[in-house]
N, C-alpha and C positions, 0 to 999 in steps of 0.2 A: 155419960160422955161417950161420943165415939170415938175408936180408933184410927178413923180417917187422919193424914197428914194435913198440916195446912195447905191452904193453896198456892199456888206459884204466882208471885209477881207477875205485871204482864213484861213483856220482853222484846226486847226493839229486835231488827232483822241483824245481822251482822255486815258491818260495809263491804260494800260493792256488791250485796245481795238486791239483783233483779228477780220481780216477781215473774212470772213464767208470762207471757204476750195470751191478749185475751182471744180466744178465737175467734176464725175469721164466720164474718156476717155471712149469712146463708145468701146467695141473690137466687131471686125469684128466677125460673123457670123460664126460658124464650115458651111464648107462647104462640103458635100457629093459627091464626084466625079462618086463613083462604087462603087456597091454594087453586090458580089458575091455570091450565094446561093450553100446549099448542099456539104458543106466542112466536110467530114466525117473525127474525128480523131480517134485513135483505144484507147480506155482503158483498154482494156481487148481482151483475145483470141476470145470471140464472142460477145463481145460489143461495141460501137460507141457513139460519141456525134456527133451530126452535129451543124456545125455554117453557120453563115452567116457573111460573112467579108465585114463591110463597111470600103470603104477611102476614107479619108476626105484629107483636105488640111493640115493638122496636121498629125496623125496618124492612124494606122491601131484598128481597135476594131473588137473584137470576139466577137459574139453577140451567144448564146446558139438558136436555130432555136426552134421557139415552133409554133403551129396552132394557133396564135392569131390575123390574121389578121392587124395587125400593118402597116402601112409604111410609111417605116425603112426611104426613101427617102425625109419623109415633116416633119418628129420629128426630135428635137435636140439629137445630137450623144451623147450629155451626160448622154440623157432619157434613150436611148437604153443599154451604157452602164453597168447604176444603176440598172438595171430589177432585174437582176438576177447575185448571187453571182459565179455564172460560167463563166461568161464573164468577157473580159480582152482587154486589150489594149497594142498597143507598137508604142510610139511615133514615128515621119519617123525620129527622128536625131538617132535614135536608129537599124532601119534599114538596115541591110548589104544589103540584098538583095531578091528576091523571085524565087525560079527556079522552074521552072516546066518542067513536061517529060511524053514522051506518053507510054504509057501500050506496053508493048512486042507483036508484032503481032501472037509468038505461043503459050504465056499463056494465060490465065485469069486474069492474074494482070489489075487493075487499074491505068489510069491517074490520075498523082499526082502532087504534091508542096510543096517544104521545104522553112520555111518563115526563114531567120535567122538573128538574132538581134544582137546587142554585149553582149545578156546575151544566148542567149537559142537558138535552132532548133527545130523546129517544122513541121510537116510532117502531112500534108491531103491530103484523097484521093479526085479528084476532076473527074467532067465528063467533057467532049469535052476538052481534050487539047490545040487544035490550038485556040480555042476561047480565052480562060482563058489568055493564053500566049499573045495575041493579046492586049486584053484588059487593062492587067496590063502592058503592055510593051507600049502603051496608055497614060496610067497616070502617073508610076513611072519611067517611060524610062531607063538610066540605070540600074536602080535597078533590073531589072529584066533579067532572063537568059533561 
């Protein structure tokens, strides 16, 4: 025979004992797909803002282009986001679509892109067409035109 004790009952918790809350679910990662540069949009008859459009696996964010050396590519999109009160976002379930179109061969008009959401339209001017187009027809597939 061993000397071991019997074993214990099993044993209810005592009332009002909460079990400790199960930890919180990991979320994935904002994920940065493209990141587009020198999105001019017009605010005025001789003024601009440029962005920089990252897309993520979520949505599209307008980031204000500043010389700060940043990148945009190994920071969290929510960093980029917060910087600056100019910047904005439009989630993809918000997303109609993005067209882009090439500059008329006998003007000076600019290659461009109208983003358009279920709220707004919005229109930058952008350089190299066929890339841009490529690119976002790349990541957003239908979305784009």
């Amino acid at each position: 025979m061993s000397n071991l004790p019997p074993p214990l009952p099993p044993s209810s918790p005592p009332p009002g004992f909460m079990p400790p809350p199960p930890p919180p679910t990991l979320q994935q990662p904002e994920i940065i797909k493209l990141m587009l540069e020198n999105l001019d949009q017009k605010t005025g008859v001789f003024s601009k803002q440029t962005f920089r459009l990252l897309i993520t696996d979520r949505r599209l964010i307008f980031v204000l282009q500043q010389k700060n050396g940043i990148d945009y590519l190994k920071r969290d999109p929510a960093l980029s986001l917060a910087e600056n009160p100019a910047n904005f976002e439009i989630p993809l379930q918000q997303l109609v679509k993005i067209e882009t179109y090439s500059a008329g061969m006998d003007d000076s008009s600019p290659d461009y892109m109208i983003v358009i959401s279920d709220t707004q339209k919005l229109r930058f001017n952008i350089k190299n067409y066929y890339k841009v187009q490529r690119q976002l027809k790349a990541i957003l597939g239908n979305k784009t035109a």
